[in-house]
GULUMSE-329220 format. One record per atom (N, C-alpha, C): residue in one letter; y, x, z. Coordinates in steps of 0.001 Angstrom, whole numbers, plus 500000, padded with zeros to 6 digits. Atoms other than C-alpha are relative to their C-alpha. Layout:
aYXZ...
END
This chain:
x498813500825500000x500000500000500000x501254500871500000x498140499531499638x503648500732499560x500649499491500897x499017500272499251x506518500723501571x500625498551499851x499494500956500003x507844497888499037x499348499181499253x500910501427500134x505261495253498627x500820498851499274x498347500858499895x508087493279499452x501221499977500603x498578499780500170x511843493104499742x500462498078500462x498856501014499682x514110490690501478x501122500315500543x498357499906499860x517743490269501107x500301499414500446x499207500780499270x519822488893503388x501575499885500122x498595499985500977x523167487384502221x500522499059501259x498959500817498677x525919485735504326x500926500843500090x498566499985499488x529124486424506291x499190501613500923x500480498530499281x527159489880507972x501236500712500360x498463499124499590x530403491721509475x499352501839499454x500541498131500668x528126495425508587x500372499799498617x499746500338501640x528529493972504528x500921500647499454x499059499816500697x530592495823502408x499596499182498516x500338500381500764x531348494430498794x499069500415498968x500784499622501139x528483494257496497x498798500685501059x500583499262499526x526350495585499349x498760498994500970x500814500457498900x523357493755501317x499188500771501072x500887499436499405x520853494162503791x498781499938499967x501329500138500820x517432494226502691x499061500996500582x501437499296499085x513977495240504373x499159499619498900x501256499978500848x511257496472502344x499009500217501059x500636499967498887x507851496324503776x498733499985499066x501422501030500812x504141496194502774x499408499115500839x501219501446500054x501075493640503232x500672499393501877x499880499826498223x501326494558507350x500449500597500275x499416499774499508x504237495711508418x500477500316501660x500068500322498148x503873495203512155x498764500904500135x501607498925499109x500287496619512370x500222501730499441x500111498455500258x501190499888509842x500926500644500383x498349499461499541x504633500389511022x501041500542498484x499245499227500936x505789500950507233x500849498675499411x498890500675500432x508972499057506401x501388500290500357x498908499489499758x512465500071505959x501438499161500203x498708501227500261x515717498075506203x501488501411499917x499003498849500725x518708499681504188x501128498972499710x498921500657500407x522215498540503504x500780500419499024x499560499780501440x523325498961499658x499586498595499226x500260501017500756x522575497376496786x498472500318499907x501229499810500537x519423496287496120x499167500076499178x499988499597501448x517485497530493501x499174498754499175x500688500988500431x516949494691491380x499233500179498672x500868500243501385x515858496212488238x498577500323500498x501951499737499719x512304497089490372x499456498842501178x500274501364499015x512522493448492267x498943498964498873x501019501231500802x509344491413490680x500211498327500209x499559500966499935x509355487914491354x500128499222501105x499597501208498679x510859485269493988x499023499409500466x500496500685499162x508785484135496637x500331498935501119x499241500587498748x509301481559499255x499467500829501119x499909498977498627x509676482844502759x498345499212500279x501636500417499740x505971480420503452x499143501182499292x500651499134500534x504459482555500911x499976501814500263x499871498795499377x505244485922502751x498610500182501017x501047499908498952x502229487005504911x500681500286501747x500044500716498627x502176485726508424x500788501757501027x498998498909499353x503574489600509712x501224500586499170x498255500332500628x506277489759507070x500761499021500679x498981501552499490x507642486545508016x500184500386501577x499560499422498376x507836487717511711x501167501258500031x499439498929500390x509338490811510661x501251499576499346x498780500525500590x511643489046508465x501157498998501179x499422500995498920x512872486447511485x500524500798500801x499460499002499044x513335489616514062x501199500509499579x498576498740500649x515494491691511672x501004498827499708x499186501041499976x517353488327511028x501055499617501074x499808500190498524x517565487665514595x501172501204500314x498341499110499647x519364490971515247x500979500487499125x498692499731500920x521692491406512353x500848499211500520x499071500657499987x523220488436513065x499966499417501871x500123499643498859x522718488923517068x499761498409500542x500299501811499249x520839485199518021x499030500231500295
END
């Protein structure tokens, strides 16, 4: 597995945001159990972004992973 399996961007009012810039965690399959996933603030690279998933369709430790880093960007 890779680092970027998968990729989620997170868009909004983020006060860290500069323009043109998100925050986006790459991750593979199991993120939580391998410890390999990164979260970076640029642009994200969309010409090597495959295709849109819903957040259901993320595996059950992505989606945790995705809710945490959510959780503290936007400090709730």
């Amino acid at each position: 597995m890779t680092a970027e399996r998968y990729t989620a961007v997170f868009t909004g009012l983020l006060g860290l945001k500069r323009p043109g810039e998100y925050p986006y965690l790459t991750m593979d399959e199991d993120p939580l159990g391998s410890g390999t996933y990164t979260l970076r603030r640029d642009r994200p690279p969309y010409e090597r972004l495959g295709r849109e998933i819903s957040f259901e369709d993320l595996p059950k430790g992505c989606r945790q992973l995705v809710l945490d880093t959510y959780r503290r960007l936007w400090n709730l």
